[in-house]
N, C-alpha and C positions, 0 to 999 in steps of 0.2 A: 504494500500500500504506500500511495503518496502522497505526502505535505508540500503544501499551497502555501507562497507566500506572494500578495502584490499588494498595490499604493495608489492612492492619485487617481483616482477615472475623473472628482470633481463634478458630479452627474447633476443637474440641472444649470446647464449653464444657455443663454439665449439662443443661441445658435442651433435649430432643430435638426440639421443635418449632421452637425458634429455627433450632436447628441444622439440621435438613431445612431451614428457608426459606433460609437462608445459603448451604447447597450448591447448593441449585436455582438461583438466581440466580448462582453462581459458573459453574457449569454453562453457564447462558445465555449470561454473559459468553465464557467458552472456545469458546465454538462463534461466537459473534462473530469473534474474535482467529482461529480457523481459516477461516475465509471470505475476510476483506481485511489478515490483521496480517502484518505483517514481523517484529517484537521485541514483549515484552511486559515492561514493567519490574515487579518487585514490589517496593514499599517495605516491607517487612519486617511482623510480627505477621500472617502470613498463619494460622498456628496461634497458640491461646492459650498454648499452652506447645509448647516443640522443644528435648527431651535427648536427646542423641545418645551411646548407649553404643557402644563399638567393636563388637559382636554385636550391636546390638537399636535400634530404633527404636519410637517410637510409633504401634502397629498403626493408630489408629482411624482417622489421616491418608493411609491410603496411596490411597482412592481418587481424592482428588483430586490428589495426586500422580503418576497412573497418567493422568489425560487433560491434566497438566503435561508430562509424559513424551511423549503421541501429538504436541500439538503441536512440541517440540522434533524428531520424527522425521520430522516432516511437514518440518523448513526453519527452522521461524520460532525466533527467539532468544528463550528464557528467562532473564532474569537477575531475580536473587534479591539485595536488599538490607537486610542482617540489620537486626531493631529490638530492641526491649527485649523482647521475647517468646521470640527466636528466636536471640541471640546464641551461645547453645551450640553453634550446628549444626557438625558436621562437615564429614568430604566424602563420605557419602551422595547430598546430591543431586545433588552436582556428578558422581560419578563413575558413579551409576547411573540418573540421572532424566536427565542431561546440563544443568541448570542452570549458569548462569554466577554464581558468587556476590561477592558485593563486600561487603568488611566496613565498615561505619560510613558511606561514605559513595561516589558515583561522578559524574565528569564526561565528560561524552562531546559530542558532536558530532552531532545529527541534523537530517536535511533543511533546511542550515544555517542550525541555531540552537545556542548552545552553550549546555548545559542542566546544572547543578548539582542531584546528588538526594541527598539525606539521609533517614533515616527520621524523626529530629528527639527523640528523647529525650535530655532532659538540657538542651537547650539554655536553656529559660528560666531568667533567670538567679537567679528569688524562688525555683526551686523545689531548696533546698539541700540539703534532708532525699532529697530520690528522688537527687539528683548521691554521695552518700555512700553512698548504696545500690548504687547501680550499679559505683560501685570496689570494692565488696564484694562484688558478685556476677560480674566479670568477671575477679576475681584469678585468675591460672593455677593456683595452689595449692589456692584452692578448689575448682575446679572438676574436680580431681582427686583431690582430697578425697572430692566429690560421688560421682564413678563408682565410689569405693568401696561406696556402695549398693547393696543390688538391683536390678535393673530393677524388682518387682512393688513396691518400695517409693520408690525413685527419682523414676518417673513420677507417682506420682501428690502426691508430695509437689510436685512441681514444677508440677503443675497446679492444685493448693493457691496456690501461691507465684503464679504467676499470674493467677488470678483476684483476691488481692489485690492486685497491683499495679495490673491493671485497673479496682477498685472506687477507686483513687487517683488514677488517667488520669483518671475521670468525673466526679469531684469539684475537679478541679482549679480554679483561679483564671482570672474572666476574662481578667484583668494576664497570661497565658500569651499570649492570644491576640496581644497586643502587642508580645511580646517574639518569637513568629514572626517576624512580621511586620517587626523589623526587621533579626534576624536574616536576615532577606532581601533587605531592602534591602542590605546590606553584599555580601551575595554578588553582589549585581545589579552593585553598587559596582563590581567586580571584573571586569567584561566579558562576566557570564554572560548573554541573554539570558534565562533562566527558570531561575526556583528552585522545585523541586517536591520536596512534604514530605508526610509521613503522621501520625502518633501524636496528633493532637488528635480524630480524628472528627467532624471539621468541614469539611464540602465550601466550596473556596476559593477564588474564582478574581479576581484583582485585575489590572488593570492599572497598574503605579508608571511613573515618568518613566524609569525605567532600562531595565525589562523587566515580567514577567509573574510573580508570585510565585503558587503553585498550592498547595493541598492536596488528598490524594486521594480524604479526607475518610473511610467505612469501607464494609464490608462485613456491620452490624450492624443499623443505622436505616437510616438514606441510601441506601444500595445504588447509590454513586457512582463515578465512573473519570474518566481523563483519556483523549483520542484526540488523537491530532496527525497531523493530512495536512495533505499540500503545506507546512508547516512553518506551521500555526495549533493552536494548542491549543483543544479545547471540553472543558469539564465538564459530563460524559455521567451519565444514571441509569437503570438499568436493572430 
């Protein structure tokens, strides 16, 4: 059996044609994952924007949530690891999709390799202006601030909010890609054989002296994923 790892598809975005090729290939992918998967990690930004009101969700995500859902009922483990996208989420999908959700970051233990996952926002350390954003938008105050909104004004401001921080993801500095990177080594440092990460949109896959530093890379251009059997990792494109 094989473990699923990808990042980034950012699914509601305006563009309806993008967004049909985004699903269709998500699609593929899932029906992959229900043939040979055991678990399927997601590194976060799976939607471009995910506000979670206690009554209401973001209608336009639910079908792909719905064949997140058949595979969970089939057996195979979903787990969800929030990004800069999707940090709002409740427990919606944990309680009624049956995802396993992990906030910020999860280590686990598969087909023995011990594997370190992050989604990876925040971490470079030139990028000081998005680090000061992100305490500003993960303050519990605000955020309850927030669901004082309506939902028909809520959601779409936060998809407003979103695609700007996206159009700042894309413009980022290559000196990012560096600062992955050794942010990886460090966790490799640490005993982990494989550090795998999302939020650049960069499919990644290195071999360092310690272990296997990976990116999932997205669900936008690329249309990339990680698979690991028998405990080898390949960066798959679909």
């Amino acid at each position: 059996m094989a473990i699923y790892f990808f990042s980034d598809a950012h699914l509601g975005e305006a563009n309806k044609e993008k967004e049909s090729r985004k699903l269709s290939k998500l699609l593929s992918l899932i029906r992959q994952i229900a043939d040979d998967g055991e678990k399927v990690f997601i590194l976060g930004d799976l939607f471009d924007f995910w506000f979670e009101y206690k009554h209401a969700i973001p209608r336009h995500h639910l079908r792909i949530i719905f064949h997140l859902a058949a595979l969970v009922e089939s057996g195979i483990q979903v787990h969800y690891i929030t990004g800069n996208h999707d940090f709002w989420m409740g427990d919606f999908l944990s309680t009624e999709a049956g995802f396993i959700i992990h906030r910020d970051h999860y280590e686990t233990r598969e087909q023995g390799k011990r594997i370190f996952m992050i989604h990876g926002d925040g971490l470079a350390a030139s990028d000081k202006g998005y680090r000061i954003l992100r305490k500003i938008l993960r303050n519990k105050f605000n955020i309850w601030l927030y669901r004082k909104l309506p939902p028909d004004w809520g959601i779409p401001l936060a998809g407003y909010v979103a695609r700007s921080s996206r159009m700042h993801t894309s413009s980022r500095s290559p000196e990012f890609l560096k600062d992955y990177r050794e942010y990886a080594e460090r966790k490799l440092s640490e005993g982990f054989d494989a550090v795998i990460m999302g939020h650049l949109h960069e499919p990644i896959y290195q071999r360092l002296d310690a272990g296997v530093y990976i990116n999932t890379g997205d669900f936008i251009e690329n249309f990339s994923y990680i698979k690991m059997q028998n405990g080898e990792f390949s960066l798959e494109y679909i």
